[in-house]
Structures are given as C-alpha cells and as structure tokens.
C-alpha positions in Angstrom: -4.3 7.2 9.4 -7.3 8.0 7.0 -5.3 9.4 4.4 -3.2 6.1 4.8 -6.6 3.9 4.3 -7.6 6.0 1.4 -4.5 5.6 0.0 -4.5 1.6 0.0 -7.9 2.0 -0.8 -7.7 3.4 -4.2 -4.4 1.6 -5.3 -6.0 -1.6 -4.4 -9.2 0.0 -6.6 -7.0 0.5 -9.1 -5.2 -2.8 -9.4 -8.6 -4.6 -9.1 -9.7 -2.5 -12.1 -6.6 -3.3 -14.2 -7.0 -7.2 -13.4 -11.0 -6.6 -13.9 -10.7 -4.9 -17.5 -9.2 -7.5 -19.3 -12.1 -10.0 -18.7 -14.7 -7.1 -19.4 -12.8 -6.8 -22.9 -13.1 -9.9 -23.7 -16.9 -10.6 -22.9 -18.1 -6.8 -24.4 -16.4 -8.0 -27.4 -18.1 -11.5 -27.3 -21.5 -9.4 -26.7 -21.0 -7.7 -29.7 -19.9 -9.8 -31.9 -23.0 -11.9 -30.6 -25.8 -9.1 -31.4 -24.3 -8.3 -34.9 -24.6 -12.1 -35.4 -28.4 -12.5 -34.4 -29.5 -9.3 -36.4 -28.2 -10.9 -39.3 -29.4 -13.9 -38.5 -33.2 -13.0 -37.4 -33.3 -10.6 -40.6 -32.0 -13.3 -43.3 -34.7 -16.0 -45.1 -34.0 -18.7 -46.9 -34.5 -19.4 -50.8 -35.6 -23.3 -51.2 -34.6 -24.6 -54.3 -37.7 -26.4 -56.3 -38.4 -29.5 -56.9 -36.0 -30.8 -59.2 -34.4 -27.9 -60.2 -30.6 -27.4 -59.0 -30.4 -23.6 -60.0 -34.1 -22.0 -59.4 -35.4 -21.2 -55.8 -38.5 -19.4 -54.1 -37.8 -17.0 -51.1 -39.8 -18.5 -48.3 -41.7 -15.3 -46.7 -44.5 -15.7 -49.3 -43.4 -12.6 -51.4 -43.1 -15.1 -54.9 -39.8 -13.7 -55.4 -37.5 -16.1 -56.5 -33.6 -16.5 -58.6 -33.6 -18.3 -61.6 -30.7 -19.1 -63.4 -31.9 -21.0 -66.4 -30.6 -18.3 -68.8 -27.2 -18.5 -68.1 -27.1 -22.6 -68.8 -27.5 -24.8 -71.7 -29.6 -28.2 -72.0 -28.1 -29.6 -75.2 -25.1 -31.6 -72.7 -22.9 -29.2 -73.4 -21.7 -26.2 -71.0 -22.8 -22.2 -71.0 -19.3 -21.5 -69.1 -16.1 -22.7 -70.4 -12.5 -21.9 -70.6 -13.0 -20.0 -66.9 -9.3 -19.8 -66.0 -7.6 -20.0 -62.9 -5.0 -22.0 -60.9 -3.4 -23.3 -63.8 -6.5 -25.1 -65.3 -9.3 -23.7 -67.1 -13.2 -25.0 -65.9 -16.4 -25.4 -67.2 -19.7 -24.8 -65.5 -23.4 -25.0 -66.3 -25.6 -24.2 -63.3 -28.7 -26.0 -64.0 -28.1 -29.1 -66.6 -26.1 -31.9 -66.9 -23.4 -31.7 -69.6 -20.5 -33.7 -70.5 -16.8 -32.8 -70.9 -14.2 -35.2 -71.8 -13.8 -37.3 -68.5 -16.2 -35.3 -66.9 -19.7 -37.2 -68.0 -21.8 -38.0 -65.0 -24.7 -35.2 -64.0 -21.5 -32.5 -63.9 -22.2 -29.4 -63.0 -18.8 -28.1 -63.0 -15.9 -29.8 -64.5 -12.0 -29.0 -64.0 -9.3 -29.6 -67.2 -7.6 -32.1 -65.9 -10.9 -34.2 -66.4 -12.1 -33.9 -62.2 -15.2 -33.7 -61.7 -15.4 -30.5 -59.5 -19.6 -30.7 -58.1 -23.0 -32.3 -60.2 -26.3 -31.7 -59.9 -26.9 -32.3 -56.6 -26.9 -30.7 -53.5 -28.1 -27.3 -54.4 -28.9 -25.0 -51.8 -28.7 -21.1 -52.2 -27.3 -19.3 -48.9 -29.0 -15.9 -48.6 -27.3 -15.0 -45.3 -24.1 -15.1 -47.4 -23.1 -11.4 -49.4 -23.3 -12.1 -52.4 -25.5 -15.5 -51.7 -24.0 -18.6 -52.9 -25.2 -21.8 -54.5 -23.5 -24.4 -53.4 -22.9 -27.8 -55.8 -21.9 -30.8 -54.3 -20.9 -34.7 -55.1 -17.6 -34.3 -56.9 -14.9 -36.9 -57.1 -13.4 -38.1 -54.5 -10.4 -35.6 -53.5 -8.5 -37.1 -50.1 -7.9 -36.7 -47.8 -10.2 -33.6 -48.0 -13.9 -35.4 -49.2 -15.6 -35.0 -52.4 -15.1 -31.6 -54.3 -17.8 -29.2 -54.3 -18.4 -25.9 -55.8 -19.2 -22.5 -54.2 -21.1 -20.2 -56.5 -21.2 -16.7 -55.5 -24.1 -14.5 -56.8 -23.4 -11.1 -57.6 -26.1 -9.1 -58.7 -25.5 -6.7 -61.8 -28.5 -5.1 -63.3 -26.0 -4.0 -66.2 -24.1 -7.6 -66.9 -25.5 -10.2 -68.4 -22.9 -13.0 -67.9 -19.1 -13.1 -66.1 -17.8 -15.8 -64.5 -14.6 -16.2 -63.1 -13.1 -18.5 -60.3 -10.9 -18.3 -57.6 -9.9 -21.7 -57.4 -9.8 -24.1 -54.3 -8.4 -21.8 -51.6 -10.4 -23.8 -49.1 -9.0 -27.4 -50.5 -12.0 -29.6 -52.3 -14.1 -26.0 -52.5 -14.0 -24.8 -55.6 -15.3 -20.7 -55.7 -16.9 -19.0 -59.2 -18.1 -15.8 -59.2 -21.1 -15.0 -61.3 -21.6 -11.9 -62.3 -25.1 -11.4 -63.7 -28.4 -9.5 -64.2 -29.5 -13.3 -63.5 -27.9 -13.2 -59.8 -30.4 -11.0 -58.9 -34.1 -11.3 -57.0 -36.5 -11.4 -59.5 -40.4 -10.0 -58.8 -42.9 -12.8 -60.3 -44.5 -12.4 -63.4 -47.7 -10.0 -63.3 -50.4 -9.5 -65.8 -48.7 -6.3 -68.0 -51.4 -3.8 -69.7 -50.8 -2.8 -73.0 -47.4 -0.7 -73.2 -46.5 -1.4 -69.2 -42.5 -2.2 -69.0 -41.5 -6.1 -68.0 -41.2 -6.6 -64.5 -37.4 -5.6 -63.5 -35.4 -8.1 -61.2 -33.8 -6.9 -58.0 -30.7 -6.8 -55.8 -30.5 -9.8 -53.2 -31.5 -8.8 -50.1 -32.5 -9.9 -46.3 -36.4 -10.0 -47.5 -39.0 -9.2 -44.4 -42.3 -10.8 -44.5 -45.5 -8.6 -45.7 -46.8 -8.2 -42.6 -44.2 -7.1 -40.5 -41.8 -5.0 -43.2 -39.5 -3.7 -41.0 -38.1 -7.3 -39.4 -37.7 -8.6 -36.2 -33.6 -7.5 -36.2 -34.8 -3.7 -36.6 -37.2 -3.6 -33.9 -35.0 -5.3 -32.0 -32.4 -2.2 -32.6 -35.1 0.3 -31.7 -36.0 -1.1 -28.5 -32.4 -1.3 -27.6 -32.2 2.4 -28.5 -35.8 3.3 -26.7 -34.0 1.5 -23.3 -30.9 3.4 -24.1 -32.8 6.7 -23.6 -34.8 5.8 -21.0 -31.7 5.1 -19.3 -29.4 8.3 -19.6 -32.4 10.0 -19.8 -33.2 8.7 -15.7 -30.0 8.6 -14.9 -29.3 11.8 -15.5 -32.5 13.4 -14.2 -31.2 11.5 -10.7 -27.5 12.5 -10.9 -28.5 16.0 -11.0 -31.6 16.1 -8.0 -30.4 13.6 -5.8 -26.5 13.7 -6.1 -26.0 17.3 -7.2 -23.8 16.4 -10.0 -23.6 18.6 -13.5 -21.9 17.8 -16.8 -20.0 14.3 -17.7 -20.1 13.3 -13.6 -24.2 13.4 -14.1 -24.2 10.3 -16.3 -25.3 7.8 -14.8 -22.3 5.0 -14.2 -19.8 7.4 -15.6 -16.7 5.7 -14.8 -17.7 2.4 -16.7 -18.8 4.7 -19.8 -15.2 6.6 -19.8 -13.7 3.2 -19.7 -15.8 1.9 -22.6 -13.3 2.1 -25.5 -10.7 0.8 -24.0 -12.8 -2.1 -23.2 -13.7 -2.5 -26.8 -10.5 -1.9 -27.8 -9.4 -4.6 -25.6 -11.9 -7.0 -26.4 -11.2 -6.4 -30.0 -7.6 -7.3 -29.7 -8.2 -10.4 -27.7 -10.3 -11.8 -30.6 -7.8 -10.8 -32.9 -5.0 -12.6 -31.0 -6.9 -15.3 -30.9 -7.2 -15.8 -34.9 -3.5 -15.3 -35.5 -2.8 -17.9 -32.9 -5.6 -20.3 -34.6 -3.7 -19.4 -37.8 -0.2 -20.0 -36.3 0.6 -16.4 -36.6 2.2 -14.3 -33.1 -0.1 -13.1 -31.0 -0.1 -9.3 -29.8 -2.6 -9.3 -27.2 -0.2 -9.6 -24.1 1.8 -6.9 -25.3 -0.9 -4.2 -24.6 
C-alpha cells in the first residue's frame, strides 16, 4: 500500500511539474529580459540638444561632454551630404542648417530625389540609450497613411573617418535611416586651457556616461549586490545542507532540484518569447512543438 501511495505520489509530482514548468519559462524569461532592460536603462543619460541648435547637445551628468556636428554641415543653403543612394533615389542631408534642394525649400534637413521633404530642422533629440545613438529629425511631408516623414540618424563613432554617410531607406515606412560614420559621431571632452606643445583634446566613443560622484553607476552596483546575495546564499545553504541534512556534493545545494531544472526553464522561456514574435509577425510559431 505505501509503495502504491509513493507511487501516485511522485507521478502526480511529476505531472504537476511538467504543467508547472511552462509558466516558470515564461516568467524567468520575462524576469530577465526585465533586469537587462533596467541596467540599460538606469546606466544611460540623456544628451539635450541646445538652445537652438538641431545637431549640438550637452550630456546632462555635468561632465561638459557634449556631440557637435557642425563640421560635417554647410550654412551657405546648400547641403554637406548629397547623392547618398539607396532605394532607388539618391538623398541629401545637412544635420544642422537649412538648405534648399529643388522642391525641397523649407528648413530641410534631409531631402529625398523625388523632391519629398524627408525631416527639417525640427524635432532634434539625440537617443543615447540607442547603440550607435541616433538623432532623430522630424516634420517632413505629409506621407499617409503613415504621418509625416522623419529621419533617423545613427551615430557611429570612428576616430579614423571623417565623413560616410549612407542610408538604408524607409524599412520602417515614413522613417527614413542614415548612418553617419564619423570622428564627429563621437563624445567630445570640452575644450581646456592647452600649455605650450600639449596635444588638442581628443573626442571619445559614445558611451552610458556615470555621474562624477558615483563612477561606477547605479546598474553596476546593482549587479554586485545581486552577486554579494548570490553568495551569501549558496554560501548558507550549503553550510546547512551539509550540518543539518547530511548531504555532500550537487544534493548540498541549497534548492537543487529547481537549479538542475534551470536551463530548461530558460530555454523554455526563451522560446515562448520567440513564438510570440513570429506570431506578432505572422510567421508559425514553434513553441507548442517542444
């Protein structure tokens, strides 16, 4: 009769666990996905662009590092970029000045061939969380049923370059995407009083800046805490295992059977999410195959 018990015992064990493991997927997964999305979040600043200037900005933790993209644009109405090619039209682009070009005449920023007015000079903002950042231009024509066109402006810093831009086109419809390759894409140190023979200050690669008086950021210490807990933890619950319980090797970690199951969990959360895309996208979803 026991062995009978035991043996409905761990088959309905087992069953709960294969109904219960699905679920857990899905919510370690969302965890996850969640904590990489709030390190980036708590460790990213903004850049606010100045006063009346579409393509300079100041990073706001009070370092004076700014981007400045003056060099790489013309203020004689005519455009720095031109004959950028791409989706069977050729654009023009001038990040920080008005320009006209043909049917394109009113602040442009970025104008298409076929005379549209892709974004003016309006709108800027600089995303920093983005990688590269962007600036984004908005306050082109009208383009329905989609809204006004706008341009995306990626940033890619290149100490070695000192202008490429191409395009991608509007993958996204309305958003137009350039890609600016650039020494000019970069973070530039402010200017400093130089002694006699001291090299210019040299600009640097975009990055999630951290505020002078706490330089390793609020997503890091986050991280170590996690991993101080961590420790702690197996650390514990391993000490316990082995006095209280007796138990030696992999069996003396604390909550073993959840730890075992841990990949697969991720595994199955990871799918899940996945599923869900395609089926957002239309595509077949795979997940109730596993």
């Amino acid at each position: 009769m026991d062995k009978t018990l035991s043996s409905i015992r761990c088959r309905l064990h087992s069953r709960c666990l294969a109904i219960s493991r699905r679920p857990c997927g899905r919510l370690l997964a969302t965890v996850i996905v969640l904590l990489q999305l709030t390190h980036g979040i708590v460790e990213s600043l903004n850049c606010n662009m100045r006063a009346g200037s579409s393509c300079v900005c100041d990073m706001d933790d009070g370092s004076g590092d700014f981007i400045d993209l003056t060099p790489v644009s013309k203020n004689d109405k005519t455009a720095f970029f031109t004959g950028v090619s791409c989706d069977r039209y050729t654009y023009s682009f001038n990040p920080c000045y008005a320009y006209v070009d043909g049917k394109c005449t009113d602040n442009v920023a970025s104008c298409q061939s076929g005379g549209a007015t892709i974004s003016k000079q309006q709108g800027a903002k600089i995303d920093m969380s983005a990688n590269p950042p962007t600036l984004t231009l908005t306050g082109g024509d009208a383009f329905p049923p989609y809204g006004n066109r706008l341009s995306v402006l990626s940033l890619q810093c290149d100490q070695g370059t000192d202008h490429e831009m191409t395009c991608s086109g509007d993958k996204v419809k309305g958003t137009y995407t350039f890609n600016l390759k650039s020494k000019y894409s970069c973070v530039q140190k402010p200017p400093t009083r130089q002694t006699t023979g001291a090299p210019p200050p040299v600009p640097t690669t975009p990055q999630r800046h951290k505020t002078k008086d706490n330089p390793i950021g609020l997503g890091t210490i986050m991280d170590i805490s996690l991993l101080v807990v961590l420790m702690v933890y197996l650390s514990a619950g391993f000490a316990f295992m082995f006095v209280y319980r007796g138990e030696w090797g992999l069996q003396a970690i604390p909550n073993y059977p959840f730890w075992s199951m841990l990949p697969g969990l991720i595994k199955e959360g990871v799918m899940f999410l996945i599923s869900k895309v395609r089926s957002a996208r239309g595509g077949k979803s795979g997940y109730d195959s596993l």
